[in-house]
C-alpha positions in Angstrom: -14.6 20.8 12.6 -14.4 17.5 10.7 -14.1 17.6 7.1 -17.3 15.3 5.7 -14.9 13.4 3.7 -13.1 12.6 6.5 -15.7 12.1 8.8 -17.2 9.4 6.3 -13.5 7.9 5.8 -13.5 7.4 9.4 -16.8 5.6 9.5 -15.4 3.2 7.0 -15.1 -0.8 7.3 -14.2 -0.8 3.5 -11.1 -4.0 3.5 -8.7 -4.8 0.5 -7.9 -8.4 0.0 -4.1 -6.8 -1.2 -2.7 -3.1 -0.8 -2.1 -3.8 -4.6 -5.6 -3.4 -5.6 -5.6 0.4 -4.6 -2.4 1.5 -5.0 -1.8 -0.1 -8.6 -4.5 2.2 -10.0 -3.6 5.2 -8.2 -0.4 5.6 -9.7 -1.2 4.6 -13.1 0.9 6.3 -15.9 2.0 8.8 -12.8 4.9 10.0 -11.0 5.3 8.1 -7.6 7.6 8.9 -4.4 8.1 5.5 -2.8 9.3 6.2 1.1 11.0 3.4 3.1 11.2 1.3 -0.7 13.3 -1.3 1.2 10.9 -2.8 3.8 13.9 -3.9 6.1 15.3 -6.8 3.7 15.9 -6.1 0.1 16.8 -9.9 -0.5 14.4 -11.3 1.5 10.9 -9.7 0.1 12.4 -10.0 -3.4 12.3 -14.0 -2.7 8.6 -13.7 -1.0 7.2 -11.2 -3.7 6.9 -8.3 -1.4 9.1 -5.8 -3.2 6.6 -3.7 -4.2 8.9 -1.2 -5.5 9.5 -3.5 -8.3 6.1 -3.8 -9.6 5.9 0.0 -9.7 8.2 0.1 -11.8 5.8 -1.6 -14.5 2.7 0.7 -14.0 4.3 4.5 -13.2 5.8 6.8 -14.9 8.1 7.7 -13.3 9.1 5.7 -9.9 12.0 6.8 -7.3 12.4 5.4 -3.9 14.2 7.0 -0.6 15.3 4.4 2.3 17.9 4.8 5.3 19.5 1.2 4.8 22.4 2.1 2.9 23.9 -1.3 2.2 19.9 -2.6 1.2 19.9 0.4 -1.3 22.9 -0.1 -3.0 22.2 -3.4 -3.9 19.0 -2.5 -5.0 20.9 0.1 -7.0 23.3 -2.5 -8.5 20.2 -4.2 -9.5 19.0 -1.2 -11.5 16.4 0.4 -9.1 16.5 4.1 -8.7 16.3 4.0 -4.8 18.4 6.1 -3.2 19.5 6.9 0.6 17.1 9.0 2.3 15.7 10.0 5.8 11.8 10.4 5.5 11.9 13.4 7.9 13.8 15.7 5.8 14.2 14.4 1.9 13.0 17.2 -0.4 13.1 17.0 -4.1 12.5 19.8 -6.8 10.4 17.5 -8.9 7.0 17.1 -7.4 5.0 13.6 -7.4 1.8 12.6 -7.8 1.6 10.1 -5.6 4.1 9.1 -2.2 3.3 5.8 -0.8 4.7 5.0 2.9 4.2 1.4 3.5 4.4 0.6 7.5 6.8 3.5 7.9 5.1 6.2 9.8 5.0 4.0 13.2 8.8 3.9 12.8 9.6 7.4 12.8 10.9 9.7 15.5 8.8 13.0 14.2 6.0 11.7 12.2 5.0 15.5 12.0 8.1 16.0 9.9 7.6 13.5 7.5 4.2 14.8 6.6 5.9 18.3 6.0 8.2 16.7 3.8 5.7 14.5 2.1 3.6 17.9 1.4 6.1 19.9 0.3 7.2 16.9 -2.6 3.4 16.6 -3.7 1.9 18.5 -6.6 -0.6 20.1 -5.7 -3.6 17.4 -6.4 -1.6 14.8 -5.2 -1.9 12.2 -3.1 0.0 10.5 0.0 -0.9 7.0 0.9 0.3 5.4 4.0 -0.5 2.3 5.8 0.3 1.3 9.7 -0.5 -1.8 11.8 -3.8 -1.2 13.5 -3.8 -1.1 17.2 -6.7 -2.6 17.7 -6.4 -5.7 15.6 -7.9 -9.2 16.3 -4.5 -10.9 15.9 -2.7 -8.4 18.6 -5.5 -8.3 21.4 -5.7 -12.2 21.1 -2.0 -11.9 22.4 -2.1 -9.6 24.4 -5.1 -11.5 26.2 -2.8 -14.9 25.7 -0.2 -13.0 27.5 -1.9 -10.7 30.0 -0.2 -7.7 28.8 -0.8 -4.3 27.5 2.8 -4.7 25.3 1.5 -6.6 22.0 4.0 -8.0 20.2 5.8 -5.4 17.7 9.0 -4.6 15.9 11.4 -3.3 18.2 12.1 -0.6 15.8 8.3 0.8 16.3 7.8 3.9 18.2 4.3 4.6 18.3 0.7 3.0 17.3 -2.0 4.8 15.4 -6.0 4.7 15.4 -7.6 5.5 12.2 -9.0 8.9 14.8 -5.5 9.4 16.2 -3.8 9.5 12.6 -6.7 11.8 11.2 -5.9 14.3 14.3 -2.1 14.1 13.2 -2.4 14.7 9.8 -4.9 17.4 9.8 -2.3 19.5 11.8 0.2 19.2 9.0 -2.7 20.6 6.1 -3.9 16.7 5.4 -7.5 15.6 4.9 -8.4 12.1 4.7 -10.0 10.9 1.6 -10.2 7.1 2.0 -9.5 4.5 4.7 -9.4 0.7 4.6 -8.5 -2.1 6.5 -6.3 -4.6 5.1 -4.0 -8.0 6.5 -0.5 -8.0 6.1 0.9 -9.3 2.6 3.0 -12.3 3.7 4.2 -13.1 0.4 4.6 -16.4 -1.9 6.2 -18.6 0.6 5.6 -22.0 2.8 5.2 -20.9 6.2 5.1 -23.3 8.6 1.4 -25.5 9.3 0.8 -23.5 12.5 1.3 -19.9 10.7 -0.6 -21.0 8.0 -3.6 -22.3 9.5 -3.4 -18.8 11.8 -2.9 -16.7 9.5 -6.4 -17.8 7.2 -8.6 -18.0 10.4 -6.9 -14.2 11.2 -8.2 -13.5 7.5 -11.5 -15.1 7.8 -12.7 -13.2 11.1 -11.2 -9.7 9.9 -13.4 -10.0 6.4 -16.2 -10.4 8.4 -15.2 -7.9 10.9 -12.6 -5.4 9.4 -11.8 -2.7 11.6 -9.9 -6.0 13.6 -7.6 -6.3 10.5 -3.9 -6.0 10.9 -3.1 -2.8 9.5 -5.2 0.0 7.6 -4.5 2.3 4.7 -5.3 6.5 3.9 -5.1 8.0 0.9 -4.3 11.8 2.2 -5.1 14.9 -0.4 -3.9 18.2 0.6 -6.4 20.3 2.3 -8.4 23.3 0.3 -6.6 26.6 1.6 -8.6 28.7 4.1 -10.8 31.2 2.4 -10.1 33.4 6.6 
């Protein structure tokens, strides 16, 4: 049986114009696991404004982030970030959080199950996981995919698995998850000049997914832990 709340969330064609504008508030004055911190290149989202991690620093409490690029971490440790090396699938901490946020992380993973555990077992017990992943379905990969005549869109290599808002809900439920909120959001690309072409792409991409959101690139849960069975 379907949790309402979860059955509404999965009805949803709510869009943020910027992750920002729901994670800033939820972590407000709170303590906040931040897993896969890094986002592949350290230097490089710095430059674009992409590092969230940074930001977080300026609105939580308390703010500690876990990534498996060693060399990315220690320079973000030289820089004075408390980010530490970490695997997703098995980092436990004695301090609960409040909130963990997983930015495009899940679809990378080899046991997504296991990260869940994890993320459960570091949560207090109202806490809240939020984790976004590149929408199967979006506008921008079945245009290529018809382009190309192919059922392979184009991903990062490193990705081993897509999710449906209906496929994640049936993951995370197993692992004592219910899904609060979804929305659909586009990629943040940053403060930088792309090429014409990208540019000129990338707003028509935007102005088609505000009017139809469920085609936007990625989408976003906020995951609460699930009442315990009164059986």
């Amino acid at each position: 049986m379907i949790d309402e709340r979860t059955a509404g969330a999965l009805e949803s064609t709510a869009r943020l114009e910027n992750i920002r504008d729901l994670v800033f508030p939820l972590i407000k004055g709170k303590r906040l696991l931040d897993i896969g911190s890094i986002g592949h290149d350290y230097e490089w989202r710095k430059k674009i404004g992409t590092f969230y991690f940074a930001e977080f620093h300026t609105i939580a409490a308390v703010v500690r982030g876990i990534d498996i690029l060693e060399d990315h971490v220690e320079r973000a440790r030289k820089d004075g970030y408390q980010v530490v090396v970490g695997d997703a699938e098995t980092f436990l901490e004695e301090n609960h959080y409040d909130v963990i946020f997983a930015g495009e992380l899940i679809e990378h993973l080899s046991n997504p199950g296991h990260f869940l555990r994890c993320a459960y077992r570091n949560l207090t017990a109202t806490g809240v996981l939020v984790l976004t992943t590149p929408n199967a379905f979006s506008l921008s990969r079945l245009a290529k995919c018809f382009a190309a005549l192919t059922n392979e869109p184009p991903v990062n290599p490193e990705h081993t698995c897509y999710f449906t808002p209906r496929t994640l809900r049936q993951l995370v439920t197993r692992e004592n998850f219910v899904v609060q909120q979804l929305y659909y959001v586009d990629y943040d690309y940053g403060q930088w000049p792309w090429p014409f072409w990208k540019t000129a792409f990338l707003k028509i991409n935007s102005f088609l997914s505000a009017a139809l959101p469920k085609l936007s690139q990625s989408f976003v849960v906020v995951l609460a832990k699930s009442a315990p069975s009164l059986n």
